[in-house]
C-alpha positions, 0 to 999 in steps of 0.5 A: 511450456509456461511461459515467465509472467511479464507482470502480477500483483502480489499482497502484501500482507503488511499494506494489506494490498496487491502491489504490482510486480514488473518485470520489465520496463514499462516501456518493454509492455504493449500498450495493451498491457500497460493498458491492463496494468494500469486497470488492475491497479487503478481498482486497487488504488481504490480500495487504498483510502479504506484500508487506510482508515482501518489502519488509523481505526486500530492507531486509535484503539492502540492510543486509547489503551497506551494512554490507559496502559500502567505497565510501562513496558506495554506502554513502549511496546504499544508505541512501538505498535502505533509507530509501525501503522503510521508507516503503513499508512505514510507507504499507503500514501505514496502507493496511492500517489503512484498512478497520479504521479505517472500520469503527471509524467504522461502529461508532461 
């Protein structure tokens, strides 16, 4: 009999990373899960500023073409576009501050 996973990290597909998915309260975890879920996470907080970058590369594709765009309607569609990737990269940022924030809060 499998037993209920206590925690995993799942993509998602929009921020382009695996985001921890907890189910329980931190402090129900061992301290060598937490320990684990603090590595796993810590390896993929690493790879947030490159993703980063590849989402403000297409923002400046996107912007390139609006500014060069004549159809109007493709040119709202095209904000609308740069609008959603500059919401994927203002999330970016605040899971990239998660671990920096908990740790502030271990400190204190």
């Amino acid at each position: 009999m499998n037993l209920p996973l206590r925690y995993q990290f799942v993509r998602d597909e929009r921020l382009g990373i695996r985001l921890p998915a907890l189910n329980l309260e931190w402090e129900e975890y061992s301290s060598t899960e937490r320990a684990d879920i603090l590595l796993e996470w810590e390896e993929i907080r690493a790879t947030i500023p490159d993703q980063i970058l590849r989402v403000e590369t297409i923002i400046i594709a996107k912007t390139t073409q609006m500014s060069e765009e004549e159809n109007f309607t493709r040119s709202c569609e095209l904000n609308s576009e740069i609008h959603e990737l500059a919401s994927v990269i203002n999330d970016l940022n605040i899971w990239f501050r998660v671990q920096q924030d908990h740790e502030t809060k271990v400190h204190q």
